[in-house]
C-alpha positions as CSV (number, residue, x, y, z in Angstrom):
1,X,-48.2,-4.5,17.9
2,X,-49.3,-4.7,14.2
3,X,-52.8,-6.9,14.3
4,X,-52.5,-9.5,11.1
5,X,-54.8,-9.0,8.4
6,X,-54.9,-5.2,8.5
7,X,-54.1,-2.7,5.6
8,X,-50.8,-0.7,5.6
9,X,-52.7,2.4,6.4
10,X,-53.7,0.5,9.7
11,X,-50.4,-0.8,10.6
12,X,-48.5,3.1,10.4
13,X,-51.7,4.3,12.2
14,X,-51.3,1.4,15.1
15,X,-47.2,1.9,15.2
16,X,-47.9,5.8,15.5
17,X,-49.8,4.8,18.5
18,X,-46.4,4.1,20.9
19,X,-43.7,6.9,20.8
20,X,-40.5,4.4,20.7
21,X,-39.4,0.8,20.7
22,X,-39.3,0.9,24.3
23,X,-43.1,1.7,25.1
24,X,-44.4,-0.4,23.0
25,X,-42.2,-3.5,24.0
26,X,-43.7,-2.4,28.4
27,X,-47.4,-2.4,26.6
28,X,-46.8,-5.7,24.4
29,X,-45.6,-6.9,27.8
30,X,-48.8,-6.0,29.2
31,X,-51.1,-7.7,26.4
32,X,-49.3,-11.0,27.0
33,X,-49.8,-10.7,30.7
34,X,-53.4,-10.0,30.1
35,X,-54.1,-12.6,27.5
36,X,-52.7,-15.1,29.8
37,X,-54.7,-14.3,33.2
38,X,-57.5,-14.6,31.3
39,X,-56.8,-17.5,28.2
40,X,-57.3,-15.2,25.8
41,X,-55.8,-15.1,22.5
42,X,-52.8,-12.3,22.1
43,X,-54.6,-11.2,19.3
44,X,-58.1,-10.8,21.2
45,X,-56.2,-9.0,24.0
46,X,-54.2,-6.9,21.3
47,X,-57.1,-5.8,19.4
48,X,-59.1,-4.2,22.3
49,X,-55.7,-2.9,24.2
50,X,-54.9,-0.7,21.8
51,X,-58.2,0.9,21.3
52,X,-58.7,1.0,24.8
53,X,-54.9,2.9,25.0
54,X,-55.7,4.8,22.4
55,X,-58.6,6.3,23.8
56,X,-56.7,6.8,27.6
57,X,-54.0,8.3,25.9
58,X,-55.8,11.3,24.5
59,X,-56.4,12.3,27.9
60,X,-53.3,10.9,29.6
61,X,-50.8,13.5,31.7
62,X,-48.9,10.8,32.9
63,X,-48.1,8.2,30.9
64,X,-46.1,6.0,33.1
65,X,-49.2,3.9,34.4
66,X,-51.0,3.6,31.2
67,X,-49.9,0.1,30.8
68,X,-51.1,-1.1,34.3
69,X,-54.6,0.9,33.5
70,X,-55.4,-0.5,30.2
71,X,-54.6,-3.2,31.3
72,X,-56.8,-3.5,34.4
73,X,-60.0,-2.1,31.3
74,X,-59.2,-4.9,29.0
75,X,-59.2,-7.4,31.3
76,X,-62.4,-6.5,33.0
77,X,-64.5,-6.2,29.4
78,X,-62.9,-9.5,28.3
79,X,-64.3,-11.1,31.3
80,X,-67.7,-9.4,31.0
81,X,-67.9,-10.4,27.6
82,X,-66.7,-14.0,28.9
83,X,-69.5,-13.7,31.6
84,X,-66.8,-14.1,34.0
85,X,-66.8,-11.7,37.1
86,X,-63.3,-10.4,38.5
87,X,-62.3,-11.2,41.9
């Protein structure tokens, strides 16, 4: 997911970020869910998700559960910054 309003540079940087059309489609599945549970803006959710993958990724064995994981992160910080607790 390119953000809008960043330069080119940003976007190639961001697409290098998923390894095919596939895993980036299960983790832009994954930001809408996200952004919906919580009201969010896709944007919002899409901004923090992918520095939040980026930085699990760099660590990541297993790959297969990064979407689930991220999104469980983003969703907790958007609610703490919402001063919102998670039930």
């Amino acid at each position: 997911m390119a953000v809008k309003g960043t330069s080119q540079d940003e976007n190639v940087h961001l697409h290098a970020l998923y390894e095919d059309e596939p895993e980036r489609l299960r983790h832009l599945n994954a930001m809408q869910t996200v952004a919906g549970r919580i009201g969010a803006s896709l944007e919002e959710v899409g901004k923090l998700y992918e520095l939040v993958l980026k930085g699990f990724k760099r660590n990541a064995r297993v790959k297969d559960f990064l979407p689930i994981l991220v999104s469980r992160k983003v969703e907790y910080v958007l609610s703490v910054r919402r001063g919102k607790s998670r039930t």
